[in-house]
N, C-alpha and C positions, 0 to 999 in steps of 0.2 A: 159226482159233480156237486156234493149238496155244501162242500168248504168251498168252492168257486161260482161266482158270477164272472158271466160270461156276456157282453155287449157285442154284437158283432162279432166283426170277425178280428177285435183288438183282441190282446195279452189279458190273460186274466187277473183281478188287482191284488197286488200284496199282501198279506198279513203283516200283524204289527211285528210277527216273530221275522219273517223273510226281510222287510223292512230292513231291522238293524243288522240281520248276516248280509245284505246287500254294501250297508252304509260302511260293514267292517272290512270289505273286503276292497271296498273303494281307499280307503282311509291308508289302508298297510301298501297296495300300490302306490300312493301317494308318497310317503316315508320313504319305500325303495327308491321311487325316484328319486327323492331331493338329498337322500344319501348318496348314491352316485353321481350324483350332479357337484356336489362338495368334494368326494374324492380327486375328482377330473379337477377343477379349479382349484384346488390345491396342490395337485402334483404341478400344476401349472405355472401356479405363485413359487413354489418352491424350486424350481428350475431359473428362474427370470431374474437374474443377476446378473451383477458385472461382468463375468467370464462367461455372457452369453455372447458381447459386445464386441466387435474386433476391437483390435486395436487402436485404427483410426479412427474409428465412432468414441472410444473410449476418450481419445488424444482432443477431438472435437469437442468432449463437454469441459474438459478441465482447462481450456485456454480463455482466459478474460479477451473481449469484458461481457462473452456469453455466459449464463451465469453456470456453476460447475454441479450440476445439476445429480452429477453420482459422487460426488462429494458431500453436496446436500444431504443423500440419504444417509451416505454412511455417518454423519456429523448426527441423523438425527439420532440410526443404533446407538452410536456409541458416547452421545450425548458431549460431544467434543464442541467447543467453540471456535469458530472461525469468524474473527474481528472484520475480515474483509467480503462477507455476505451480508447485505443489509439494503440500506435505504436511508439518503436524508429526511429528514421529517423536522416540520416546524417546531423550531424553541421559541416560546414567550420569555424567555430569561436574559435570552440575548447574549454579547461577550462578556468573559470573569474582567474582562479588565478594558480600559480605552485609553487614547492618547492624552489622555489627560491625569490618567493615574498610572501611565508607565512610562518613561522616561528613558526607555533603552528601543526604542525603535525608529530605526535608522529611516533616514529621510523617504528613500525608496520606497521604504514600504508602509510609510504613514498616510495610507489612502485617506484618513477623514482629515487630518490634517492639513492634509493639498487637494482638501475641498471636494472629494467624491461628493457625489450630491445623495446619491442612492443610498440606503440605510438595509435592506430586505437581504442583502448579501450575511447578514450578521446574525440572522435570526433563525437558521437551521443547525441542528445535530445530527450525529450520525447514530443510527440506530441497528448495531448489527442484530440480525433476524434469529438467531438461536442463541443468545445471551443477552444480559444486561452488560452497559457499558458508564458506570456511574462515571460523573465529573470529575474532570482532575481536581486533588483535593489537594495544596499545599502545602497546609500543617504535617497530615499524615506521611507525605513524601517524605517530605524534611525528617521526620523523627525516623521511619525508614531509612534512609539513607544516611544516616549519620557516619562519619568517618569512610564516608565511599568517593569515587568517582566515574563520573561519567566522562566521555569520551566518543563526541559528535563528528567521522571522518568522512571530509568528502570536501563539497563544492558550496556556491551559494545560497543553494536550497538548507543545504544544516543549517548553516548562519541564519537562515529564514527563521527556522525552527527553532534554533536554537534563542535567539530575542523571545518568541514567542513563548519559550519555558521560562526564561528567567524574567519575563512580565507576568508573570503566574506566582513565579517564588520568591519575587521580590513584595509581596503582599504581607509576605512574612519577616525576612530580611531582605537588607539592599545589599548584595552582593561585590566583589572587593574585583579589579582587575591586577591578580599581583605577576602577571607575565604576558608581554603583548611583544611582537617581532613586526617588521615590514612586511614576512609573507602571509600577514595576515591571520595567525596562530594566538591563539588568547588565551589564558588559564585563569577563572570566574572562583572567587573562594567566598564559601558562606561560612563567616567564622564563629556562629553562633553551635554550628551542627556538624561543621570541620567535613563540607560537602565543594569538591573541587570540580568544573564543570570544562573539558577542554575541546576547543574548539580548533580544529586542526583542519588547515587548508591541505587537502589532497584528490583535487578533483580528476585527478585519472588513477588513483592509488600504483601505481606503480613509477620507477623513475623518469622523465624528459625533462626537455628542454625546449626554451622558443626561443624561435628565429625570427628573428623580427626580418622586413623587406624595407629596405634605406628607400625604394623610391615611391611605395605602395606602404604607407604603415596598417593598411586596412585588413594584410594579406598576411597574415603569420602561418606559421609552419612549425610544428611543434616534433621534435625527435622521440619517441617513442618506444621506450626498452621495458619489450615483454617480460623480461628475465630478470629483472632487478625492483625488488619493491619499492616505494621510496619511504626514504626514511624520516620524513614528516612526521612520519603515524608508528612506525615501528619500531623507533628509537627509546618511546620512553613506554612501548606498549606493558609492560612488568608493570604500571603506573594504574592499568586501567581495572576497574572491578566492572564496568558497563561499558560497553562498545557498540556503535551504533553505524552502519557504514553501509556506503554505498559508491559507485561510480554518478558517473554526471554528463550531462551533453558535451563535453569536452572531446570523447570519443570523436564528435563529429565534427570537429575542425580539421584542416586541414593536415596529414601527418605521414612522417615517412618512419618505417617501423622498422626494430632494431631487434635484433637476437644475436647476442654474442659480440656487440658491436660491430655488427652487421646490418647493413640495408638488404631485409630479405622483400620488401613491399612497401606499400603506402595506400595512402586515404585519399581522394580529392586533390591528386596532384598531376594537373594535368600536364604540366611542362617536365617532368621530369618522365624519365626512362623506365620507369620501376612499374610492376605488375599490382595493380589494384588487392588490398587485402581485404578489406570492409572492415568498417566501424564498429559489426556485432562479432568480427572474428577477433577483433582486438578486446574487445570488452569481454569477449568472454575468456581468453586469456590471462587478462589480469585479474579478474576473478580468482580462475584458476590458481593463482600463483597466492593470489592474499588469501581466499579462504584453506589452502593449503598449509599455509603459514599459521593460522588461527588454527584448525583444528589439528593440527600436531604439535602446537606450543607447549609450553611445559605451565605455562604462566595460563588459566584457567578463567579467562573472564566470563559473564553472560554476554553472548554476540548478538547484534539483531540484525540482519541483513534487510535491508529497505530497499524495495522494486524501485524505477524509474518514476520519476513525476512529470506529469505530463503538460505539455503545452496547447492552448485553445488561439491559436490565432487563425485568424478569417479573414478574408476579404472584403475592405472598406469601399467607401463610395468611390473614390479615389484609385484612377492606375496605380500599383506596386502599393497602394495603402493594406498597409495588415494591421488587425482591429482586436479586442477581445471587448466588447461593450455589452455582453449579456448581462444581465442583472437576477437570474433565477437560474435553480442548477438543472442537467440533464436530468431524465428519465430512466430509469433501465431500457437498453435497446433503442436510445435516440443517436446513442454517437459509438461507435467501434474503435476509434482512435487512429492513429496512423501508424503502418505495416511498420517504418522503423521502429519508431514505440513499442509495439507489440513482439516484434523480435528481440529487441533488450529485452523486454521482460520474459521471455521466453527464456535467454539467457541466463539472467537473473535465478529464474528457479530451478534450471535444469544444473547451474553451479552450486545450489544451495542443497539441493537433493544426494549432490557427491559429499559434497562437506559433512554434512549432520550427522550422518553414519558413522563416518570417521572421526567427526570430533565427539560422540557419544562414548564410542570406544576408549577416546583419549581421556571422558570425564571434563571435555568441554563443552558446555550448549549451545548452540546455532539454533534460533530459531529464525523464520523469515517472519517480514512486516509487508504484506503487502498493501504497499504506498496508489500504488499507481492505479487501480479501480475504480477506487472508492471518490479518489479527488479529480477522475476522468470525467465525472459527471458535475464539475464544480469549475464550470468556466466562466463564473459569476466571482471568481476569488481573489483574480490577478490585480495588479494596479492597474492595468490601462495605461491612459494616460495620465492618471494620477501618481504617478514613480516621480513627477516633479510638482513642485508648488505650484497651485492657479495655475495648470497650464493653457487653458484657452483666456486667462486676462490679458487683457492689452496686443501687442505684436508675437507674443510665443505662441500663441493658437496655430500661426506659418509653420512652426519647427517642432508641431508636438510626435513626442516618438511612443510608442506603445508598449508596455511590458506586458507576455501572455506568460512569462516564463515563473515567474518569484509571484510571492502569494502578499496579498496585505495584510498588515498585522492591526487590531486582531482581524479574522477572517479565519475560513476552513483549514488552516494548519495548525489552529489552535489545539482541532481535535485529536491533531498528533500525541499530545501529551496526555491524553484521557486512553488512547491507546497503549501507549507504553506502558504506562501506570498499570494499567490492564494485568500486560502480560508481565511485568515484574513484581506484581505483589501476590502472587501465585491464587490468585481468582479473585483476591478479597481484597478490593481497593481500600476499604475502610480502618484495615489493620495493619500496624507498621510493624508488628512481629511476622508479617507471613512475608514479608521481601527475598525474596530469592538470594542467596549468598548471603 
């Protein structure tokens, strides 16, 4: 007993020697654990992917305007950009241009002109969240795009768009109108860079007709043939090096639908005998039939398919008044949009998903623009009641009507062209040798 002291009836006290074989033997148990503790949490991380996720969990995060959150991840692997994840965030720089140095924008959509009072609508960008997204640059365009054409197909949302490009590129040149028709078709030449801009009315891309009502003119009917494209767009498509296209609210008029110069169905007809087809079975049809056309063509443009755009109208102080008077944009997760909206655009990608494929094989490119997100949180953009001059001066204040539908110019469609730009100058908006074609 004479190496121990002994107090009681305690443990006898360590050596310095026991001491450190105690502290070593603590220390290597410790290590065991927290190595098996990593093995487990990493078999664990390495299991927890996509293909743990059914299918309708999976179907749930890729549907706007929740945001698509196993897209996220994979975007960040694979360090992909997607233009349509982001966020508006304030610009001090405000619009490239106003009513006062552009001269191509049509009444309707001249909100400062017809005296918007509000200013705050002008002063945001859009910032997608895993890339930069620099400003549309005009000179560069131009020198890119030299001896090309673009080719805007659709309804009056292009037309929207399409002012709002050429108030961008006329900073550079003024642009020449050397082809204009009644149905509203226009071919735009910058002859400084031999750059042709055409603007081609096809708001249901496929063929009809309208019927007008002798004793209701308020009540049109439009005939509707799935099976024939129309030749608007198709006729001088050989013409086009940029293609930009989409359908339009058109679907949702009234319509008795045609296969084979057949009434197999209709839209919103309630007086006639025919079985209901819907508005998203039509649209997706003619989808079907144009981007089938595009990606089997022989003729080889860049395609950009652009989702739905969306409308914000609400309910005013006023029975039957519809309003869009917000002045600041949504949030993410303030607004979900409305189920028909969201089913075109469902639509929308589930036809652009068939196409791509096929037109890759062909050595055609389709890519999608998704339009409809991004500007869902942007119901601070419409004209309002600003679509007409001073509408609350004097006695038209009684008969002001509201527009939720077209955008003012400038306003958030500007950022249209800082997109495109994007995705046509193969990452690098600042160089007009890296333009795609």
């Amino acid at each position: 007993m004479a190496d121990e002291d002994v107090v009681g009836d305690r443990e006898p006290l360590l050596t310095q020697e026991g001491l450190r074989s105690r502290f070593s033997l603590v220390f290597l148990k410790f290590i065991g654990v927290f190595l098996l503790a990593s093995a487990v949490f990493y078999l664990l991380i390495d299991n927890l992917d996509a293909d743990s996720l059914s299918s309708e969990e999976q179907d749930a995060l890729s549907i706007r305007p929740l945001m698509k959150e196993s897209s996220v991840q994979e975007h960040l692997l694979d360090k992909v950009c997607d233009l349509s994840i982001g966020e508006w965030v304030p610009n001090s720089a405000g619009p490239a241009y106003t009513n006062k140095t552009c001269n191509r924008i049509p009444q309707h959509n001249n909100c400062l002109k017809n005296g918007r009072p509000d200013r705050d609508y002008l002063y945001w960008r859009w910032k997608p969240r895993f890339c930069d997204l620099p400003p549309f640059d005009p000179v560069t365009f131009m020198h890119a795009m030299g001896n090309k054409s673009w080719a805007f197909i659709g309804d009056s949302i292009y037309q929207n768009h399409v002012h709002s490009l050429l108030c961008q590129l006329s900073q550079v040149e003024a642009p020449h109108v050397i082809y204009q028709d009644p149905s509203f078709n226009i071919i735009w030449h910058f002859p400084s860079y031999n750059i042709k801009i055409y603007e081609i009315w096809s708001p249901l891309l496929i063929q009809y007709e309208t019927i007008h009502n002798d004793v209701d003119f308020s009540r049109i009917m439009i005939r509707l043939h799935l099976d024939i494209l129309d030749s608007s767009w198709t006729r001088f498509y050989n013409l086009y090096d940029y293609v930009v296209i989409s359908g339009s609210r058109w679907f949702d008029k009234p319509s008795i639908i045609y296969e084979k110069n057949k009434a197999i169905g209709c839209h919103y007809c309630h007086d006639l005998k025919l079985k209901e087809y819907g508005a998203a079975k039509a649209y997706a049809k003619a989808l079907q039939l144009s981007l089938n056309f595009i990606a089997t063509s022989e003729h080889k443009p860049f395609v950009i398919v652009r989702t739905w755009s969306p409308m914000h109208y609400e309910d005013g102080e006023l029975p039957n008044e519809r309003v869009c008077n917000r002045t600041w944009p949504f949030r993410e997760g303030e607004i979900s949009g409305a189920p028909a909206d969201l089913k075109k655009r469902e639509v929308e990608v589930e036809e652009y998903e068939k196409a791509a494929p096929i037109g890759a094989r062909n050595g055609v490119r389709i890519e999608l623009f998704d339009f409809y997100h991004l500007f869902l949180l942007r119901p601070d953009g419409h004209p309002g009641p600003y679509g007409t001059y001073h509408p609350f001066d004097g006695d038209n204040k009684k008969n002001v009507e509201n527009d939720c539908n077209h955008w003012c110019l400038p306003g958030p469609i500007d950022t249209v062209n800082d997109m495109l730009m994007k995705m046509v100058m193969n990452g690098d908006a600042h160089d007009p040798d890296s333009a795609i074609l």
